[in-house]
C-alpha positions in Angstrom: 0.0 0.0 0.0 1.3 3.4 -0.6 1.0 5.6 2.5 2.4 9.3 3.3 3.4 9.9 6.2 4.3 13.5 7.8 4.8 15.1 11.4 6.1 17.9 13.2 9.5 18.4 15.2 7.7 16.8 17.8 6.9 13.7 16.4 9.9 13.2 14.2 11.7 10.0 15.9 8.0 8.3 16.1 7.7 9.4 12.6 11.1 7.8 11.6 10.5 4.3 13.3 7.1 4.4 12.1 8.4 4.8 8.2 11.1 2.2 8.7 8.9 -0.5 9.7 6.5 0.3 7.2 8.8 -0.2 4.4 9.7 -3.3 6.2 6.6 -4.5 6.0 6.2 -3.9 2.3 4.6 -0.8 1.9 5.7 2.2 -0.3 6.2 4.9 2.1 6.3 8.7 1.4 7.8 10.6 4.2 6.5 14.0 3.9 8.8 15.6 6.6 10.2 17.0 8.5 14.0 15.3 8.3 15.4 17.7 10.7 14.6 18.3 14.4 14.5 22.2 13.9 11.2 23.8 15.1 8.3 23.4 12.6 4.6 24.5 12.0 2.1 21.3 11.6 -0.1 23.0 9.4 2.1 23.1 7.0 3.2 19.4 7.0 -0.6 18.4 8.1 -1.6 20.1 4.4 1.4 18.0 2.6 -0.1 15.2 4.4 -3.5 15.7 3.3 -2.9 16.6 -0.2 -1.0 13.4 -1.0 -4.3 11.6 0.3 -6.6 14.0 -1.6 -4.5 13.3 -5.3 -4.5 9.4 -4.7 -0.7 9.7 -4.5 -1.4 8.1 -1.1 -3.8 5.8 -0.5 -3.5 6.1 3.2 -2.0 8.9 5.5 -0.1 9.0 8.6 -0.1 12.6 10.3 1.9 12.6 13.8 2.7 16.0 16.1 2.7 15.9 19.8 -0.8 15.9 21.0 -2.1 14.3 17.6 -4.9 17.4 17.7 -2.8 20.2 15.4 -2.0 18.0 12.7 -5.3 16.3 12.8 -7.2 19.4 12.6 -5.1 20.9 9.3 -5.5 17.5 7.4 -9.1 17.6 7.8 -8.9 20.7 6.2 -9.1 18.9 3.1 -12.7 17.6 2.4 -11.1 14.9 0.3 -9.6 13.6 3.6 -11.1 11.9 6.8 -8.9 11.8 9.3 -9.2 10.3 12.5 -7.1 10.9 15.9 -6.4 7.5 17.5 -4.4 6.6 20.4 -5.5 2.4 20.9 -6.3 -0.5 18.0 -10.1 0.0 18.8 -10.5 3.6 17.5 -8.4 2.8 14.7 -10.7 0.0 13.4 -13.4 1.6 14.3 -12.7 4.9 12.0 -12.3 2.9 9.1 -15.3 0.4 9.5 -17.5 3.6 10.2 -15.9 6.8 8.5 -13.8 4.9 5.7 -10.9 7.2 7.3 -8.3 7.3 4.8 -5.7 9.1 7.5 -4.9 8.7 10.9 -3.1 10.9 13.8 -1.2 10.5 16.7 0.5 12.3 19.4 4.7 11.0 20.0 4.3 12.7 23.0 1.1 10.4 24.1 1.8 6.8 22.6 4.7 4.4 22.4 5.6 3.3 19.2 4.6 -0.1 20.2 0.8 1.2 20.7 1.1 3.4 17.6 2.5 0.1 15.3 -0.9 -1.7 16.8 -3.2 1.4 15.8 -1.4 1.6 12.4 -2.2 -1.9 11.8 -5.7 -2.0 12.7 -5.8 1.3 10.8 -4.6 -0.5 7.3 -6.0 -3.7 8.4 -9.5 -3.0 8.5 -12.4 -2.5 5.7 -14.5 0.3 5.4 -18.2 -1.3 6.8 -20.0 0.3 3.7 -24.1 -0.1 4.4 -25.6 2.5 6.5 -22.3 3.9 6.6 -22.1 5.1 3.0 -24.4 8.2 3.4 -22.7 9.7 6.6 -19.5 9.4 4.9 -20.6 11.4 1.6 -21.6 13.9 3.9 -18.5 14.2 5.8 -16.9 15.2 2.6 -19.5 17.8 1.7 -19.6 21.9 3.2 -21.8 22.9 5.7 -23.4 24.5 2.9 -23.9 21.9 0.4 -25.6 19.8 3.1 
């Protein structure tokens, strides 16, 4: 599977081991950035992040800061993009099989990177539930507007 994955200075070592075991485990992974420690704004990687979703470059997207919360907020900017904040397997299976979530965050400064491989895999692992599902989900990516 191809999957970007992005994060802030926070996040960058959690980021790091994440990417290497992906790629160990056969996926193609994009690593967005950062590649430095120096101080950086999530927004800015968070819209990387969600872009690479949005254009199918990705098919899935991995979005880590400290809290999980900055960088999960500026990739759901995109309406092309649902993405989920998840700290445990359950709310990462659970945000595909409801809201076909096609990215996932996570705070580095809240989960071990054993917890955050788990969430990862239940995250790629799992179906989207389709059924009485499908509606909610068109109007996640819909305006306030156009609903």
């Amino acid at each position: 599977m191809k999957i970007a994955i992005a994060s802030d200075h926070a996040a960058l070592d959690l980021k790091a081991a994440l990417a290497e075991w992906l790629t160990a485990e056969g996926h193609e992974v994009a690593d967005l950035g950062p590649h430095t420690a120096e101080s950086v704004d999530y927004p800015d990687y968070g819209y990387k992040l969600a872009d690479a979703v949005a254009s199918g470059s990705a098919e899935r997207g991995i979005a880590l800061c400290g809290s999980g919360i900055g960088i999960s907020i500026a990739v759901n900017r995109n309406p092309a993009v649902r993405c989920a904040l998840v700290s445990e397997p359950l709310s990462a299976k659970l945000c595909r099989e409801h809201n076909d979530a096609n990215a996932i965050a996570m705070g580095a400064r809240l989960i071990g990177l054993d917890m955050a491989k788990a969430c990862v895999t239940a995250f790629l692992e799992t179906p989207f539930g389709g059924g009485r599902h499908c509606g909610r989900v068109e109007k996640l990516s819909k305006t306030s507007q156009d609903a």
